[in-house]
PAZA-439547 format. One line per 8 residues: number of its first residue (from 1); their letters; for each residue x, y negated, z negated of C-alpha. Coordinates in pm, 1 decimal, padded with zeros to 6 digits. Each point is the difference from the previous one (the first is absolute). Layout:
# residues N
NUM = a = X/Y/Z | ...
//
This chain:
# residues 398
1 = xxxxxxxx = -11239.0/08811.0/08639.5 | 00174.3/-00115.1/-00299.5 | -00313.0/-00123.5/-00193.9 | -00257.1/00320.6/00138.9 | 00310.0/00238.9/-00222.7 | -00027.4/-00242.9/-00312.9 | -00223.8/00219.5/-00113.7 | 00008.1/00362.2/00156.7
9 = xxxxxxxx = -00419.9/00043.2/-00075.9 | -00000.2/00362.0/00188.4 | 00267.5/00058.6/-00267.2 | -00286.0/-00068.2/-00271.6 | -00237.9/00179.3/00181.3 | 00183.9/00276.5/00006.8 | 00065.5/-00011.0/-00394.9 | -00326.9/-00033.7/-00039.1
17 = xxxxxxxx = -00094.0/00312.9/00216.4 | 00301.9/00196.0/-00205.1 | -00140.4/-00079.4/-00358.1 | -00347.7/00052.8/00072.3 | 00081.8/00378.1/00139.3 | 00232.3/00043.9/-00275.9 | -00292.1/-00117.4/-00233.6 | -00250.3/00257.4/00170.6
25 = xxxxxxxx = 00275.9/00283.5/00003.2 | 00107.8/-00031.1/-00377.7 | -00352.0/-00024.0/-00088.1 | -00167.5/00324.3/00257.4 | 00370.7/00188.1/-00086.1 | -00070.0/-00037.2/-00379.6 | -00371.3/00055.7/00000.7 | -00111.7/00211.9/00258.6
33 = xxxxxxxx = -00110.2/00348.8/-00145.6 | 00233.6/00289.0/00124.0 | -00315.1/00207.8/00231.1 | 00016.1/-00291.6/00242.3 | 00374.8/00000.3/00052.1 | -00028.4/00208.6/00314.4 | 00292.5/00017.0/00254.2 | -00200.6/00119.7/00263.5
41 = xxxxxxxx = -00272.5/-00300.8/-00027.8 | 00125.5/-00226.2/00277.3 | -00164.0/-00336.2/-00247.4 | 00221.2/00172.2/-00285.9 | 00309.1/00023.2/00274.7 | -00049.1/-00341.7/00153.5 | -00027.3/-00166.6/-00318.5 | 00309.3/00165.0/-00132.6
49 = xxxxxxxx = 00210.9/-00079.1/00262.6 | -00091.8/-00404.5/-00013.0 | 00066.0/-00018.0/-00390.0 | 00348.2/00158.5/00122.4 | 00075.9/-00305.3/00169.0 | -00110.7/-00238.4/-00264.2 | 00362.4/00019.4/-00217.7 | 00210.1/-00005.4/00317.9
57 = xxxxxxxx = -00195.0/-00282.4/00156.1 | 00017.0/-00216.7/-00362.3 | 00380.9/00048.6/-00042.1 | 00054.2/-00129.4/00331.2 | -00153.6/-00274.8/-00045.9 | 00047.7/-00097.2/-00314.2 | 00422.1/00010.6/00133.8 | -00129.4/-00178.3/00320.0
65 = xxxxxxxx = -00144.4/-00316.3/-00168.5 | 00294.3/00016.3/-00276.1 | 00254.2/-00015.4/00263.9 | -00163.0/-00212.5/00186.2 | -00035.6/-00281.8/-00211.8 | 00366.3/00075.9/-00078.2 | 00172.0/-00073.1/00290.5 | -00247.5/-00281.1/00174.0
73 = xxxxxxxx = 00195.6/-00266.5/-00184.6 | 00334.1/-00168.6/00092.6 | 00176.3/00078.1/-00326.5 | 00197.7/00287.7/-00031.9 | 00133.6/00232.2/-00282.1 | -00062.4/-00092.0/-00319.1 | -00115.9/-00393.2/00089.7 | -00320.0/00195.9/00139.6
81 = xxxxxxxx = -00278.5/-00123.3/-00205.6 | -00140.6/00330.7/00043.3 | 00270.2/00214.3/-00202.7 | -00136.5/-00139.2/-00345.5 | -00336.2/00039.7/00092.5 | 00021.8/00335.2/00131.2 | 00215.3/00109.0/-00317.5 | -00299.7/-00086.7/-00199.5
89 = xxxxxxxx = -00244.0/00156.4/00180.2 | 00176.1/00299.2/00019.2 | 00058.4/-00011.4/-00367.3 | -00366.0/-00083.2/-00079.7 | -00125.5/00285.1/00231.7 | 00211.5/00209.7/-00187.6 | -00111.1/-00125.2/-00334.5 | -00381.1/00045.7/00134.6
97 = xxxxxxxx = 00073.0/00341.2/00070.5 | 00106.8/00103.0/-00343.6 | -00274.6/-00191.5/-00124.5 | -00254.9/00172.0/00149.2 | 00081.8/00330.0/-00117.3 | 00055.9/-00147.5/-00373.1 | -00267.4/00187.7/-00240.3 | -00117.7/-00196.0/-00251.6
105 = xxxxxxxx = -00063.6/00284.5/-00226.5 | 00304.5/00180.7/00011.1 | 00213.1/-00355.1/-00038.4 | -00219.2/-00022.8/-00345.0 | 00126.2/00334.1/-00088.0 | 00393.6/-00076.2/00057.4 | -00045.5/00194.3/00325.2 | 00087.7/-00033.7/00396.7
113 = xxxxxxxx = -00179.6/00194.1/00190.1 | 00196.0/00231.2/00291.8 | -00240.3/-00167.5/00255.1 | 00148.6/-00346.1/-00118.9 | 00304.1/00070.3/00204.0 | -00168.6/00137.2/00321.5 | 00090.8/-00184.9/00329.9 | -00302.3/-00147.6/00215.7
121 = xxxxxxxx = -00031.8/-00246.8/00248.1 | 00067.1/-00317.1/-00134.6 | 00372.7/00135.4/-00183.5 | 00099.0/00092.7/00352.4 | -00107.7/-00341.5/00165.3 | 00156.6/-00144.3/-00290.8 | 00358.7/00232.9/00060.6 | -00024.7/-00066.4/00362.9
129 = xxxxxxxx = -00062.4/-00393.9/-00002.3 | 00285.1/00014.8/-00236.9 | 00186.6/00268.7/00268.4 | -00044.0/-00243.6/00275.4 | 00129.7/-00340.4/-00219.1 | 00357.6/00269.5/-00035.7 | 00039.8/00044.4/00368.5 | -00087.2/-00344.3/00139.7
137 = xxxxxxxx = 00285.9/-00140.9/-00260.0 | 00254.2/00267.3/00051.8 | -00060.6/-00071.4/00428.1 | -00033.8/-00357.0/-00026.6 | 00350.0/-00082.3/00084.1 | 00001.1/00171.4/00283.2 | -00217.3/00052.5/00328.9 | -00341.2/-00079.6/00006.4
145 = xxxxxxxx = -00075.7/00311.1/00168.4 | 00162.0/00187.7/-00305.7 | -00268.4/-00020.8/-00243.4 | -00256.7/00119.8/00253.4 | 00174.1/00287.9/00115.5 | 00105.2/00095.7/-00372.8 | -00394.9/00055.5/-00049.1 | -00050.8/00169.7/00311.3
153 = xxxxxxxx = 00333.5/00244.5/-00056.5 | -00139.6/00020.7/-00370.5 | -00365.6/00061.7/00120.2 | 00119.2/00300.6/00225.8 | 00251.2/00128.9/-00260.3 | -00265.6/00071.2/-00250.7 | -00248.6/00126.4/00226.2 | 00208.9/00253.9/00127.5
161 = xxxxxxxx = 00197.7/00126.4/-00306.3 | -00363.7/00048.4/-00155.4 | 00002.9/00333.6/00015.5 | 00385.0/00049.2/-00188.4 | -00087.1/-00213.0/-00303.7 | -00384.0/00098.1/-00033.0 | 00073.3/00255.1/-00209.9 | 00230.3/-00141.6/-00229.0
169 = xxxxxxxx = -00097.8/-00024.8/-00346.2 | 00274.4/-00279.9/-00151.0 | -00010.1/00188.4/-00313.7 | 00310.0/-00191.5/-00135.8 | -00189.6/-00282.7/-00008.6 | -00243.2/-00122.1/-00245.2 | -00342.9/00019.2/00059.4 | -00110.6/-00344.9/00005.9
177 = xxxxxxxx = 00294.4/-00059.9/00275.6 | -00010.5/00354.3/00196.7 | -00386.0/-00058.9/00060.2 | 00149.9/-00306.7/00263.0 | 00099.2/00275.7/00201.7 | -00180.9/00321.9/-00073.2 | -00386.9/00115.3/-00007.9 | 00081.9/00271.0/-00224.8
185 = xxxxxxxx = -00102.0/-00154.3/-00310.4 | -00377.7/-00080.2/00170.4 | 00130.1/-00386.0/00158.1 | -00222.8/-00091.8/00277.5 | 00261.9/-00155.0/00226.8 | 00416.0/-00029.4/00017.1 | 00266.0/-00240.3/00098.0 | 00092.4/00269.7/00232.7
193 = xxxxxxxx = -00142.6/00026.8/00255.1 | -00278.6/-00282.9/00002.1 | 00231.5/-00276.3/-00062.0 | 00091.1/00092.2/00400.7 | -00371.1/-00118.9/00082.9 | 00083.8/-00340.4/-00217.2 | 00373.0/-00068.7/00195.9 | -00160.0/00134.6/00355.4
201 = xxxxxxxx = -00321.9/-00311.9/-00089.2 | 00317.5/-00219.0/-00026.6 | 00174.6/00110.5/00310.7 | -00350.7/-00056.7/00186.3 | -00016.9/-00379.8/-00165.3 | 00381.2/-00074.0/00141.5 | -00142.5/00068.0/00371.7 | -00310.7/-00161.0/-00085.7
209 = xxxxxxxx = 00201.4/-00290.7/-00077.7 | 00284.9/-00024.1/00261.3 | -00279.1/00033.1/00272.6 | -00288.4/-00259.4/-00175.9 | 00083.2/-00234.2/00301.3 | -00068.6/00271.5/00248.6 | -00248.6/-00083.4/00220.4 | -00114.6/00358.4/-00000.5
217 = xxxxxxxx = 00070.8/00092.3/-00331.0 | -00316.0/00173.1/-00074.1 | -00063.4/00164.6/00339.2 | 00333.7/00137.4/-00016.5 | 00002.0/00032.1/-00422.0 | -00357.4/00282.5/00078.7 | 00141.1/00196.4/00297.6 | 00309.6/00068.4/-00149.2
225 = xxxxxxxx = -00178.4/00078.0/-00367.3 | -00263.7/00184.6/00160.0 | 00254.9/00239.2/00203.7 | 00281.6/00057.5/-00245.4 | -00331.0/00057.5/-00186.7 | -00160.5/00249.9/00212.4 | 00361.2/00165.9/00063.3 | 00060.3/00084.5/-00392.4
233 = xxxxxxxx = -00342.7/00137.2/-00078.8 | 00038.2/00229.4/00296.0 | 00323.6/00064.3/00135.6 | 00248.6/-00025.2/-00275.3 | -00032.0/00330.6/-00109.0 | 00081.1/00171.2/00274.3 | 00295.2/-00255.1/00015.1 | 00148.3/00136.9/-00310.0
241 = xxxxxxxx = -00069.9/00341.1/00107.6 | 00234.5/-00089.9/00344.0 | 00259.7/-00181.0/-00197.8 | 00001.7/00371.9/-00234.0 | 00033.5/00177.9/00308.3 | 00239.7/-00168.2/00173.8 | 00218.9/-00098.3/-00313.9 | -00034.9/00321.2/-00194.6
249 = xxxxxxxx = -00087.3/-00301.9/-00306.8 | -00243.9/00177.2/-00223.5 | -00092.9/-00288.8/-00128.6 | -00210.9/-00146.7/00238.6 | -00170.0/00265.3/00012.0 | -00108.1/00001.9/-00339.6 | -00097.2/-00342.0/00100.5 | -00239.7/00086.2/00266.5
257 = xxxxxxxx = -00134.3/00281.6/-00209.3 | -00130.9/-00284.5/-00255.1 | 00013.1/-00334.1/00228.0 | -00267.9/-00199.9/-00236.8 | 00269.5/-00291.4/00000.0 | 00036.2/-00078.2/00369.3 | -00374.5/00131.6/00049.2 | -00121.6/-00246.7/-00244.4
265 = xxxxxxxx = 00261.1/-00253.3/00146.9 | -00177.7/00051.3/00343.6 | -00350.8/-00060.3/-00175.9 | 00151.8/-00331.8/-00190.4 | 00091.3/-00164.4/00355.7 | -00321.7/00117.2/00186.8 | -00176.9/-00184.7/-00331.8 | 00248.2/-00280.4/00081.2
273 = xxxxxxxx = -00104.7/-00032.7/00358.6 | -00363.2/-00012.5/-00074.9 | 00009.5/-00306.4/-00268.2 | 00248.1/-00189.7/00269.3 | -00261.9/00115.2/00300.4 | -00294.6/-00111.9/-00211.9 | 00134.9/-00265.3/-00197.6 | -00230.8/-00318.3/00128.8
281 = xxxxxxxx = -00264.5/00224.4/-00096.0 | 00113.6/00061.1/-00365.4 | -00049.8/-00392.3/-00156.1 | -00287.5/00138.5/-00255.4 | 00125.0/-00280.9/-00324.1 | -00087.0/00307.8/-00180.4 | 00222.2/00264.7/00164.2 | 00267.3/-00231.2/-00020.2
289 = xxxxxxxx = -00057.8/-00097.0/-00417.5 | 00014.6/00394.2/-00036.1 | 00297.2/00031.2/00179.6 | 00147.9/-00287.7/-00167.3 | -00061.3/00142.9/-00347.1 | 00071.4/00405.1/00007.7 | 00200.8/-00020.3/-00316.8 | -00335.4/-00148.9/-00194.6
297 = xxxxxxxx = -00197.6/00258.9/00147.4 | 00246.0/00282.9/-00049.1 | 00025.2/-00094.0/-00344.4 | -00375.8/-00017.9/-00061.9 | -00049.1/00309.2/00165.6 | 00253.6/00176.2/-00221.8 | -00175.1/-00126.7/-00284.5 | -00328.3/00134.6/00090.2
305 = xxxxxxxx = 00063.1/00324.3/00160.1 | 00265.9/00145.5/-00253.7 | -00034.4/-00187.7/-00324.9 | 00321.7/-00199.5/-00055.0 | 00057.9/-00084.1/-00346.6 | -00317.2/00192.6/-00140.9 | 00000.7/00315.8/00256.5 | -00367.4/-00048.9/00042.1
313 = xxxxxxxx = -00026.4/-00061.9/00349.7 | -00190.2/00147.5/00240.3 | 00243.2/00357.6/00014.0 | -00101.4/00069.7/-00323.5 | -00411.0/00037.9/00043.7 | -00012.2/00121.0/00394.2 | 00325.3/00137.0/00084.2 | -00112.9/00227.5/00307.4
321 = xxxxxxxx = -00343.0/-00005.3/-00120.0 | -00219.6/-00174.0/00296.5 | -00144.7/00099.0/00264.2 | 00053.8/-00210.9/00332.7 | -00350.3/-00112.1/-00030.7 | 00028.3/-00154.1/-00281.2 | 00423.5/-00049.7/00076.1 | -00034.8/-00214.8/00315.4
329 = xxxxxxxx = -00205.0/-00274.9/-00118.8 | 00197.8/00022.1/-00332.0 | 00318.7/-00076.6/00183.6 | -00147.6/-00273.0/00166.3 | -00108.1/-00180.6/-00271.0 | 00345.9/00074.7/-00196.7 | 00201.0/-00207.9/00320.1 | -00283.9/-00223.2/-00020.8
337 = xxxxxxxx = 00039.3/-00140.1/-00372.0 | 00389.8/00055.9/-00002.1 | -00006.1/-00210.5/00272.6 | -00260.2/-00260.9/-00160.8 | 00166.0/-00030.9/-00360.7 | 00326.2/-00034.0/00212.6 | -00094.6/-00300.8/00205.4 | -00197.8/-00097.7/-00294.5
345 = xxxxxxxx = 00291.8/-00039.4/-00196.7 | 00197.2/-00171.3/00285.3 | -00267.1/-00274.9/-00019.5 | 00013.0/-00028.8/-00378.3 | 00326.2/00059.7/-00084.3 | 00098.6/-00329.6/-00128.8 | -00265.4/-00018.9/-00189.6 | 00055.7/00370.9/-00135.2
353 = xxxxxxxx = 00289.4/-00109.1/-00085.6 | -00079.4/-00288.9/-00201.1 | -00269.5/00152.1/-00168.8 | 00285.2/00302.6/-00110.3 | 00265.6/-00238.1/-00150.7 | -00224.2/-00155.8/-00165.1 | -00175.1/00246.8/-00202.1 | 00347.4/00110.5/-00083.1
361 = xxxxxxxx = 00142.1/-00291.0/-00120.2 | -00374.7/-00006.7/-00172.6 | 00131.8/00318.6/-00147.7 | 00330.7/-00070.0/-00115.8 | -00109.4/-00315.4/-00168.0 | -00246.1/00213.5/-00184.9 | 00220.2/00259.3/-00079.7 | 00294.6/-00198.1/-00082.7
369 = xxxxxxxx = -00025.0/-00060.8/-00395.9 | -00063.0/00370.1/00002.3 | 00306.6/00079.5/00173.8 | 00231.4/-00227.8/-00224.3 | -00222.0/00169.2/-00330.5 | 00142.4/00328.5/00151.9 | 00346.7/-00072.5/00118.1 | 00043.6/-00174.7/-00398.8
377 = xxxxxxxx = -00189.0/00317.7/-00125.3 | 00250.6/00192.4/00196.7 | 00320.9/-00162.8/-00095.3 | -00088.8/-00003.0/-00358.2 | -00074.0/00420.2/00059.6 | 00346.0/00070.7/00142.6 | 00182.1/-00224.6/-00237.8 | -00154.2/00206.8/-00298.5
385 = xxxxxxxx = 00099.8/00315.9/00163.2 | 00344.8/-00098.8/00075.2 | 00059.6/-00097.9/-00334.1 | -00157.3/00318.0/-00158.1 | 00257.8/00165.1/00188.8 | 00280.0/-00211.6/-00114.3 | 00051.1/-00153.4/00343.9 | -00091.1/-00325.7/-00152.6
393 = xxxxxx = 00090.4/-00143.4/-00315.1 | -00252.2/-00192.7/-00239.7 | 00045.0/-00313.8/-00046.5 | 00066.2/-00110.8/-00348.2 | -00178.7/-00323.3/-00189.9 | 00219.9/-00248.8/-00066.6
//
C-alpha cells in the first residue's frame, strides 16, 4: 500500500475538479448579466449550490496534501524537511496574493489601491499552511495524536463560534491586517472561519496516514466519508436545534439557522468519497497536470478575468453583460486556455526561465553606463545643493 499513497492521484483529481469549477464560477459569477440570475430556475439553483462547494472543497485539500506530506516522513519538529519548505510556500502564496491585486497604474502614481490589501484565496492558504507549520511544532513534543486532534478541536471551534465573531468588524485594527479576519472591507475570504476547512483537510490526512496499511482503507475511508457526509448535509441542523432545546444554548441555534459550514462540510466528504470510489477511473495525465498545477492556473486566471497589474481584464468589458448563450461556451473556453497556458508553462518553464534572466541581464548590461551617468549626475546634484545651503563647505584651491 505504501507505494499506491506515494502519490494520492484522486487527491489531484480532485484539485483539478475544484479549480476548474472555481474557474467556471468566478468567470459565470462575474459575467453573467443580472435577468438570468433567477432563484427560482432550478439550472440557476443547481449551479449555485456546486460553486458553493468549490472554496470548501479547495481549502480542504489544499490542508490535506500540506499535512500530508508533513507528517509522512520520520523526522520530527523542526528536522522535518518539510517546515522550510512549507514556510516558503506559505510566504510565496502570500506574496502572490498581494501581487495580484498590485495596480500598475496607481503604483506609478505613488498610490496603493484599497483592493491591494483584500484577502482571497491564496493569502488564506498561505496563513493556514503557515497555521498548520505553528501547531505541528508547538505538539511535536508530545503525543502523536495531539496535533490531529488540535485540528479537529480547532476545526469544530471555528465552525461553531461562526455565528459570535461574524459580525465583528476589528475596527482597531488596520485595514490591511483586519481584512484577515473580516469581509467588511469587500475581502473575499477570512482566516476565520475557512482556515477550519484547511486544519479539518489535515486531520483527514493524519487518518489517511495511520491507516495506509489497512487492508480496507478505502472501503472503509468512502462509507464512513459518505455517511458523516450524508449526516451533515441533512441532519445537523436539526441537531443544533435539539442541542438548543435541550441546553437552553442559543447558540446553536443560531448555528442551525445558518449551518453553511457543516452543510458544506457534509458536501466536502460526499466529494471525498466519490474521488476515493472512482479513483482507478480518474488516471487522465491531463486531470492529474491540472491538479498538479492550480496555483499556475489560478494565477493565470486572475490575470485574465480581473486585470492584475493593468485592471483590464475581462471584469472591466463584460461584467454581467452575457447572456448564457453566449456565457456557457465562453466559460468553457476561459478553463480551457487557463488550463493550456498553465500546463504550457509547466512544460517550458525552464526554458521561460532562461529566456527571462537573460534578457535582463541583456538589460542591465545595456542600461548600466546609464545608471552610473545618473547616480554621478545625482551625487554631483545633491552635493551642489547641500553646499548652497551651507551644509557643505567648498573646498578651497591650494
Amino acid at each position: 500500500m505504501g507505494n499506491k499513497t506515494a502519490r494520492l492521484f484522486f487527491i489531484d483529481a480532485m484539485r483539478a475538479w475544484a479549480i476548474l469549477m472555481m474557474l467556471q464560477g468566478h468567470f459565470v459569477d462575474g459575467l453573467l448579466e443580472n435577468s438570468f440570475r433567477d432563484p427560482d430556475s432550478p439550472v440557476f439553483t443547481i449551479w449555485k449550490y456546486f460553486r458553493g462547494i468549490t472554496a470548501p472543497v479547495f481549502f480542504t485539500v489544499s490542508g490535506f496534501i500540506f499535512t500530508y506530506l508533513l507528517i509522512r516522513v520520520p523526522e520530527k519538529g523542526f528536522n522535518n524537511p518539510r517546515i522550510k519548505k512549507g514556510i516558503r510556500r506559505g510566504i510565496q502564496l502570500l506574496l502572490i496574493g498581494y501581487l495580484l491585486r498590485l495596480n500598475i497604474f496607481g503604483l506609478l502614481k505613488g498610490e496603493l489601491y484599497a483592493t491591494f490589501f483584500l484577502v482571497d484565496v491564496l493569502h488564506i492558504i498561505g496563513i493556514s499552511i503557515l497555521g498548520i507549520i505553528g501547531l505541528y511544532l508547538l505538539t511535536s513534543a508530545y503525543k502523536k495524536y495531539v496535533f490531529p486532534l488540535s485540528l479537529l478541536i480547532i476545526s469544530c471551534l471555528l465552525f461553531s463560534f461562526e455565528p459570535w465573531y461574524s459580525n465583528w468588524t476589528f475596527q482597531l485594527l488596520p485595514d490591511a491586517f483586519a481584512n484577515y479576519f473580516t469581509r467588511t472591507n469587500g475581502s473575499v475570504f477570512t482566516i476565520i472561519p475557512w482556515f477550519g476547512y484547511t486544519a479539518i483537510g489535515g486531520f483527514f490526512a493524519y487518518l489517511f496516514t495511520q491507516y495506509k496499511n489497512y487492508k480496507f482503507l478505502y472501503p472503509a475511508a468512502i462509507s464512513i466519508a459518505a455517511l458523516t457526509g450524508i449526516l451533515f448535509i441533512f441532519y445537523s441542523s436539526n441537531l443544533f436545534l435539539a442541542i438548543s432545546s435541550i441546553t437552553g444554548i442559543q447558540l446553536f441555534e443560531a448555528i442551525a439557522s445558518n449551518n453553511y459550514l457543516f452543510i458544506r462540510l457534509g458536501d466536502v466528504l460526499i466529494a471525498f468519497a466519490l474521488f476515493m470510489l472512482f479513483r482507478q477511473f480518474i488516471t487522465s495525465r491531463t486531470v492529474l497536470k491540472i491538479g498538479q498545477n492550480t496555483l499556475s492556473i489560478y494565477v493565470i486566471h486572475f490575470v485574465i478575468l480581473y486585470g492584475s497589474f493593468t485592471g483590464l481584464g475581462l471584469y472591466r468589458f463584460f461584467y454581467q453583460s452575457l447572456s448564457p448563450a453566449i456565457l456557457i461556451p465562453a466559460a468553457i473556453s476561459f478553463m480551457f486556455v487557463c488550463s493550456f497556458l498553465a500546463l504550457f508553462y509547466t512544460r517550458k518553464e525552464d526554458y521561460i526561465k532562461q529566456t527571462i534572466n537573460a534578457a535582463l541581464s541583456d538589460l542591465r548590461n545595456k542600461l548600466e553606463p546609464w545608471l552610473i551617468y545618473a547616480q554621478k549626475t545625482m551625487k554631483f546634484t545633491i552635493y551642489r545643493i547641500l553646499r548652497s545651503i551651507g551644509f557643505v563647505k567648498s573646498q578651497k584651491s591650494s
